[in-house]
Structure formats: C-alpha cells, structure tokens
N, C-alpha and C positions, 0 to 999 in steps of 0.2 A: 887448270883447276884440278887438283888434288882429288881424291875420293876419301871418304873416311868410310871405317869400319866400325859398328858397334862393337865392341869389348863388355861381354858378359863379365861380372863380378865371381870372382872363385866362388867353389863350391862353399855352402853353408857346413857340409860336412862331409867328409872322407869316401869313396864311392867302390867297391868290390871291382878287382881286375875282371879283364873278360867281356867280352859280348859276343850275341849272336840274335839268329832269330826269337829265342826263348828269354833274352837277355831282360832283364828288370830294369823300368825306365822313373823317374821320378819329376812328378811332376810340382813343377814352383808354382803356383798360382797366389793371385791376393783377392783372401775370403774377405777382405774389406768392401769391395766391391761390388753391387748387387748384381752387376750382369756375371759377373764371373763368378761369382757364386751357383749363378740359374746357370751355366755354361758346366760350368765343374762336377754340382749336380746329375747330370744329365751322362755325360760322362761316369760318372760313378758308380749310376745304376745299371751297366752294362756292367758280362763280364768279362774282363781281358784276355785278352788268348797271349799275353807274359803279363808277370808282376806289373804292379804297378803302386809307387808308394803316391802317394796325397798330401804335398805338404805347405800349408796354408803358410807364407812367408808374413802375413799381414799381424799374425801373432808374435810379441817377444815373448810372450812366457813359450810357445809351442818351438818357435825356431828362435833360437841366440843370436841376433848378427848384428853389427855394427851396422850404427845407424845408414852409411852411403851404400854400404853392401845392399841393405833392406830397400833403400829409395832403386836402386838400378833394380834390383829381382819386383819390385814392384809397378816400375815402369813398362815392361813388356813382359811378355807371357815365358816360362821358360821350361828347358827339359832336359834333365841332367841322365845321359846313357851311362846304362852299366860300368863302361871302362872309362867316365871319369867326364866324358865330352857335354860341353852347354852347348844344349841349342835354344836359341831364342826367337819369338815371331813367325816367321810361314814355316820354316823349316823346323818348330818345335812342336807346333799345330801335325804336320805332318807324320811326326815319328809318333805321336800321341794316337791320331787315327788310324798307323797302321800297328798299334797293337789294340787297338777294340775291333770286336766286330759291327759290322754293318757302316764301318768308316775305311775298311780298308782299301775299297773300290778308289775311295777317293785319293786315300795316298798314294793309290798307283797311279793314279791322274795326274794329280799333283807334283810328281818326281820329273813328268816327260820335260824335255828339253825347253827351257824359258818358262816351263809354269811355276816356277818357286820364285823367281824373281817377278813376276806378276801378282802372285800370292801375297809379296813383302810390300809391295805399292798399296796393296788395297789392307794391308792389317796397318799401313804406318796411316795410309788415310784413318782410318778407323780410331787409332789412336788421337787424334786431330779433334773427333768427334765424340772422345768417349766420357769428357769430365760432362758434358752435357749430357748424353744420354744415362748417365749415372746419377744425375738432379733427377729424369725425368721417371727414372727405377725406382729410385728413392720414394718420390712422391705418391707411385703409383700404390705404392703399400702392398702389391700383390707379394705374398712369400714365397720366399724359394724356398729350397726343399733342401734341408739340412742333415748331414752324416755325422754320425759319430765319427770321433776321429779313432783311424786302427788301430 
C-alpha cells in the first residue's frame, strides 16, 4: 500500500525570505466557519510574541484565489512561515501556539517524538466530525467574537 501525502496549495501570496525565532507566521484560517471563527477569536485576543498576520481565506473580496486553491486552504487549517513553508493540520496548530503565549508549553509537547503524528489522527478525526459540529454552531446562535480585519 502506498502512503499519500497531503500537498498544500501554493501560497495565495508571496512570503518575505528568512526565518527564525521572531520570524512572522501567517495564518489561513476559514472565517466561514463558526467553530473557527470562536478558535481564531480566541487566538487573536492574545498577544504574540512574533507577527502574526490573520488571513480569513473564506473571503474572495479579502483573499483572491482560484477557486480549488480556496476549496484545499479551506479544507484544513493552515500556516504559511516567514520563508515561504505551508504547514497544515497538527503541525500548523503547533507553529501557531508556539508563537502565542500561554500555548507555548504545548508546542513544546507537541514537537516530542510521535506526538505530531498523533496530533494529525485526532485533527483528521475532527475533520470527519466537523460539518456536524458546524450545524450544531450554527444553530446554537451563540456569537463569536469578531476582529477587525488589520
């Protein structure tokens, strides 16, 4: 049996050479979504200890992409480093909470040996689960908590 790889969709736009500890990460997320909205949220109101741009892929007036680019950046969570790199799913989760604080404990957790491949079992479960839990957001009408965009 073969194994397959996800293959993230190129960048939506151009990304500054360079990384490091301080390096600027940019996160794709889809503000369609009501959990990922309350997720992003939350996230937001923190303040980063590097840049951090916020870029709602769920918008075409906000982001331009061809329409399959937008369907794969909306299908899993994503997070474009400074020097150009997508990461998507536990290993995008993880570079996002090691630039907030009070998240970082966990992506040093996160990183140890076999827990990023444990991490990706239980966010593709999640995904399995998530058009449903997204009816039950929906209905619940509780708001999330909305940013201006930077």
């Amino acid at each position: 049996m073969v194994a397959t790889q996800h293959r993230s969709p190129a960048p939506p736009t151009a990304a500054p050479a360079g990384d490091g500890p301080d390096a600027a990460i940019e996160v794709l997320y889809d503000g369609s979504c009501p959990l990922c909205r309350r997720e992003i949220a939350l996230y937001r109101g923190l303040e980063p200890l590097r840049p951090v741009r916020w870029l709602d892929v769920s918008d075409p007036l906000l982001t331009p992409l061809p329409d399959r680019q937008r369907a794969a950046f909306l299908s899993r969570f994503h997070i474009r480093r400074q020097d150009g790199q997508l990461l998507n799913g536990a290993r995008a989760f993880i570079a996002l909470w090691a630039a907030l604080p009070g998240w970082r404990w966990l992506a040093r957790l996160a990183v140890l040996p076999g827990v990023p491949s444990l991490l990706e079992l239980a966010y593709r479960g999640f995904l399995l689960v998530r058009p449903g839990l997204q009816r039950i957001a929906r209905r619940s009408g509780t708001p999330d908590r909305t940013w201006p965009a930077p």
